[in-house]
C-alpha positions in Angstrom: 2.3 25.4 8.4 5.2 27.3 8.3 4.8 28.3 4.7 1.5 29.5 5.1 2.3 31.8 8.6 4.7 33.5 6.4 2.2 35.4 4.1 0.2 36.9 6.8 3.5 38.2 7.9 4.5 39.6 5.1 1.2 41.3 4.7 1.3 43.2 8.1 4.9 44.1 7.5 4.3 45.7 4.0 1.6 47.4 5.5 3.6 48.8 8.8 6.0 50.2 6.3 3.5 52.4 4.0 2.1 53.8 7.4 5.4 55.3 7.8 6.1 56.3 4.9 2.4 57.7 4.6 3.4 59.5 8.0 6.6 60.8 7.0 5.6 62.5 3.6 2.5 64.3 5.7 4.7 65.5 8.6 6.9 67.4 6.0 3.6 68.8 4.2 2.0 69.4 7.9 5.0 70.8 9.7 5.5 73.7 6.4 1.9 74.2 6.4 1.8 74.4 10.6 4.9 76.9 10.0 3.7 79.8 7.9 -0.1 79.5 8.9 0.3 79.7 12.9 -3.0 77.4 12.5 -3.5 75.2 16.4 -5.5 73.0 14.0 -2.9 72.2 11.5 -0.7 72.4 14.5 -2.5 68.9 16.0 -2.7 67.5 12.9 1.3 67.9 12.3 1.4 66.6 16.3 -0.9 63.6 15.3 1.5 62.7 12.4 4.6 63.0 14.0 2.6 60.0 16.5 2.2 58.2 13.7 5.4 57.9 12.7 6.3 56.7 16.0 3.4 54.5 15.8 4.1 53.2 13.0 7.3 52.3 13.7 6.1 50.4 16.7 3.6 48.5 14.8 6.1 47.7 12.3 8.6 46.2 15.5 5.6 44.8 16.9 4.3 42.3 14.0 7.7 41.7 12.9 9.0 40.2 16.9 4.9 39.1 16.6 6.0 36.7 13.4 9.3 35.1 15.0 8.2 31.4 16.3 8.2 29.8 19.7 11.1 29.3 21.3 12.7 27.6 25.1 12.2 31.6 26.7 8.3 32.4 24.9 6.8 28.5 24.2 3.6 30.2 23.2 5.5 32.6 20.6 5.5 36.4 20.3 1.9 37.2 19.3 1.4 39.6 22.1 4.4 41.9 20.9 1.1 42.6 18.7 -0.7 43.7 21.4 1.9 45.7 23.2 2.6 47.7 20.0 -1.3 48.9 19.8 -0.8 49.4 23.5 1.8 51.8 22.8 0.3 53.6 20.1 -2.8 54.1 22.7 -0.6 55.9 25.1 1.0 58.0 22.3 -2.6 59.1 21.1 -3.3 60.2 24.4 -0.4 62.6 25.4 -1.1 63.9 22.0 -4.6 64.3 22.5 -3.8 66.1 26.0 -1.1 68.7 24.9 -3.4 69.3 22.5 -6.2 70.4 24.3 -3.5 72.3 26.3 -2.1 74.4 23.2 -5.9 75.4 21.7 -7.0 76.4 25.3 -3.9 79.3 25.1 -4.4 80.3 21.5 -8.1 80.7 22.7 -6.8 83.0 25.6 -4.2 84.3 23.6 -6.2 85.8 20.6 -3.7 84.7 18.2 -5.2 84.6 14.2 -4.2 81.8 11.7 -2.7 82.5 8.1 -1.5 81.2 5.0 -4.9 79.4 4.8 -4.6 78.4 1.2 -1.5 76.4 2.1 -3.0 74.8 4.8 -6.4 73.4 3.4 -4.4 72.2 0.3 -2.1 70.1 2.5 -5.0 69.6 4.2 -6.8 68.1 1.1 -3.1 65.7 -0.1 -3.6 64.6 3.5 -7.1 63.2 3.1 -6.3 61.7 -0.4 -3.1 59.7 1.3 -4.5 59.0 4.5 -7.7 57.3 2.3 -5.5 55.4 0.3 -3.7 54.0 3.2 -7.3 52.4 5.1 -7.9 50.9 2.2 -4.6 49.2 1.9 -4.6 48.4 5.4 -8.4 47.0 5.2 -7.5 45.0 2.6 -4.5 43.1 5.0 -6.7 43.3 7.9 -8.9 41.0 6.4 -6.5 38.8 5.3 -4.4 38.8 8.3 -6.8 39.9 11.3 -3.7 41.7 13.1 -4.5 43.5 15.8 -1.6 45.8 15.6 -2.4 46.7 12.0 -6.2 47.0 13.4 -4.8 49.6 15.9 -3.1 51.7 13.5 -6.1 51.4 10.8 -8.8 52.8 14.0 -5.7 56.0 14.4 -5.8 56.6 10.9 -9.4 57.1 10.6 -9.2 59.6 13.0 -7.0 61.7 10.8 -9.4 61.5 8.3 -12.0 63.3 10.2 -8.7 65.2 11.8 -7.8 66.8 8.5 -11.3 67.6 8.0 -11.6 69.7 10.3 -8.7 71.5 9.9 -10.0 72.4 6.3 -12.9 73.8 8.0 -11.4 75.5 11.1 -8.8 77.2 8.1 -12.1 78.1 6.3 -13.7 79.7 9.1 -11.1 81.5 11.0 -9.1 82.4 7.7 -11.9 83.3 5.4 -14.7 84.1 7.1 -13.2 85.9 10.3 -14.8 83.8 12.8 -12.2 84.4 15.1 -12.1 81.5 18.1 -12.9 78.7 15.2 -9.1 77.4 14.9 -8.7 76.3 18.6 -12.2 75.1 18.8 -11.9 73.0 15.9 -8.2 72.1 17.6 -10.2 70.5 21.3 -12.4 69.1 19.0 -9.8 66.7 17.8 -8.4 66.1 21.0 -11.6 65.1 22.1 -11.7 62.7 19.0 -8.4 61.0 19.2 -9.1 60.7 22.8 -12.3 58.8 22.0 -10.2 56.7 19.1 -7.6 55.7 22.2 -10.0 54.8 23.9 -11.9 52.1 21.3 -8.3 51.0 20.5 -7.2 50.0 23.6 -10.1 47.2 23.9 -8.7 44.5 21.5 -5.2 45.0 22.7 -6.3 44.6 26.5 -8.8 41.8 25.6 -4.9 39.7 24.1 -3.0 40.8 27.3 -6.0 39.4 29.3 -6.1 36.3 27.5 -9.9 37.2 27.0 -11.5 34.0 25.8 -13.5 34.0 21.6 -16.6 35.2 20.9 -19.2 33.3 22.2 -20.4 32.3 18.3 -16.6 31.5 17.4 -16.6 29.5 21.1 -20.0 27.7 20.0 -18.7 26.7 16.6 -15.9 25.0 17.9 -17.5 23.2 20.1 -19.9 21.9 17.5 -17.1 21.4 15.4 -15.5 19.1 18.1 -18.5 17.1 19.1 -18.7 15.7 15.3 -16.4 12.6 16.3 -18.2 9.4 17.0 -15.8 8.1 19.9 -16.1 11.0 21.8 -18.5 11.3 24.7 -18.4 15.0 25.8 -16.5 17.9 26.1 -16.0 20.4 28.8 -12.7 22.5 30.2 -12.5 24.7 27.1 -10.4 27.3 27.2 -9.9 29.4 24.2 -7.2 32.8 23.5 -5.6 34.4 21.1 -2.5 36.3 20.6 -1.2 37.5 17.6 -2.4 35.8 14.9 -3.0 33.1 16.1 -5.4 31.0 18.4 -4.8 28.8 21.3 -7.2 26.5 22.8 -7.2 23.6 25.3 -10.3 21.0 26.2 -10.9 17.7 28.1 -12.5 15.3 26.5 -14.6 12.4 27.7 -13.9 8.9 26.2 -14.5 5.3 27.1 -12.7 4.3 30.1 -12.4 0.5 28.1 -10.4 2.3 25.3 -6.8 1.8 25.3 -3.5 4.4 26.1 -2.9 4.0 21.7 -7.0 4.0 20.7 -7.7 7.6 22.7 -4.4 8.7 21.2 -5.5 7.8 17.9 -9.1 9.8 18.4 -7.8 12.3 19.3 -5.2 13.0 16.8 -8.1 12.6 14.6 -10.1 15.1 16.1 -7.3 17.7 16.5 -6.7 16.9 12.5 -10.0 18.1 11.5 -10.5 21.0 14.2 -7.4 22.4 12.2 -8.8 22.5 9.0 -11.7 24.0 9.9 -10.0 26.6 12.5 -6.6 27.3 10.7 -3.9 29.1 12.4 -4.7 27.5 15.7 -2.7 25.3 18.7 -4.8 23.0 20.0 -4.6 21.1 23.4 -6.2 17.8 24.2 -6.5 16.3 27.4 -8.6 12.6 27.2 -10.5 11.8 30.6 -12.4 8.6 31.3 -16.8 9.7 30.4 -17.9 10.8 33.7 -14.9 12.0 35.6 -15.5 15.4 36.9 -14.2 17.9 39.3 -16.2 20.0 40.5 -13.4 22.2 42.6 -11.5 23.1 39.2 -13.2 22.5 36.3 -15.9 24.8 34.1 -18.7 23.9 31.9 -17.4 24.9 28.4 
């Protein structure tokens, strides 16, 4: 078990650490271009980038404490460090969405005029070709891995694609075409977007904290998946979460009150034997109850 955790891990680590490196190499970039061309646009962006780094480096802590196993003060592990890091990157998407909004509202007051728009959409352009690259990279460990943190960071990324977008056609407008008020415009405009993107985000993440049970399909084919066994009578109690990357579900199960302590201990190490190989990466909870037993003050229908 132990061997196979450890790619996943790996995976979500490697990609943490081309998100900041991604982020750093386009802050540089953004911050020169942001510099000469007085652009709010390229401004946001650089503002956006500079989150990411930060972001990154929060996704990067988060699956890495995410990875460490169980021990006597966390018995369930660290998964949720997943959670808290996407969390985090939430509330840093925000403040940078609001003093955005903030900046392009005074350089819409103010009058001011961009420059240097050559530098800026080719930036602009590097930005797109790196920030591209990274999705894929992180799609392609997303679907290996399903981290949520990773997940998080992938959703803020794809903002910046549409983000450096529009920066190549606010430059384009205000710079070359003289449509003065284009460059703050185009500046709310993101705002609005990464507020929108914080906002998607922050579902998973909550849904972890929450202990927000499956899907009901996921849900339905565990069940059917633990009704195969032939000394089993029923099910009911289930409970399912996950955190991290990995899943955690508990269950009563009704068995013959004329089995023995050892027999129902036997059935249902077989049954937790083949509800692992079918739902890898999961910690799974029995609780054996004689067929009929039922309380109706505490317990749910499945």
């Amino acid at each position: 078990m132990e061997r196979r955790a450890a790619l996943p891990v790996t995976l979500n680590v490697r990609a943490a650490l081309a998100s900041v490196s991604v982020a750093l190499i386009l802050a540089i970039l953004k911050g020169h271009a942001a510099w000469i061309s007085g652009s709010v646009a390229m401004l946001g962006s650089l503002a956006d980038t500079v989150l990411d780094i930060v972001a990154s480096l929060a996704t990067l802590y988060g699956v890495r404490l995410a990875a460490r196993p169980a021990d006597r003060k966390h018995r369930f592990g660290h998964g949720k460090a997943e959670a808290i890091a996407a969390v985090f990157q939430v509330v840093l998407i925000s403040m940078s969405a609001f003093g955005l909004i903030i900046r392009a509202i005074e350089q819409w007051f103010d009058g001011a005029e961009t420059g240097a728009a050559h530098e800026g959409i080719a930036v602009s352009a590097l930005s797109l070709i790196l920030t591209g690259g990274l999705l894929l990279y992180q799609r392609r460990i997303i679907a290996q891995t399903g981290s949520i943190a990773i997940r998080t960071d992938n959703v803020h990324y794809q903002s910046d694609l549409l983000l450096n977008g529009a920066v190549i056609v606010a430059l384009v407008l205000d710079g070359f075409l003289g449509l003065r008020g284009a460059d703050p415009l185009f500046g709310i405009a993101i705002a609005l977007w990464l507020a929108w993107g914080a906002w998607r985000a922050s579902g998973d993440a909550i849904d972890q904290l929450m202990d927000k049970e499956w899907p009901e399909e996921k849900r339905q084919a565990f069940l059917r998946a633990a009704s195969r066994h032939p000394e089993l009578d029923g099910i009911h109690e289930l409970r399912t979460r996950t955190s991290g990357d990995r899943d955690f579900v508990q269950f009563h199960i009704w068995v013959d009150p004329a089995m023995t302590i050892g027999e129902a201990h036997r059935a249902m190490d077989e049954l937790e034997a083949r509800l692992m190989a079918e739902f890898p990466d999961t910690e799974i909870l029995i609780h054996p109850e004689p067929t009929g037993q039922f309380d109706p003050t505490t317990e749910m229908t499945a």
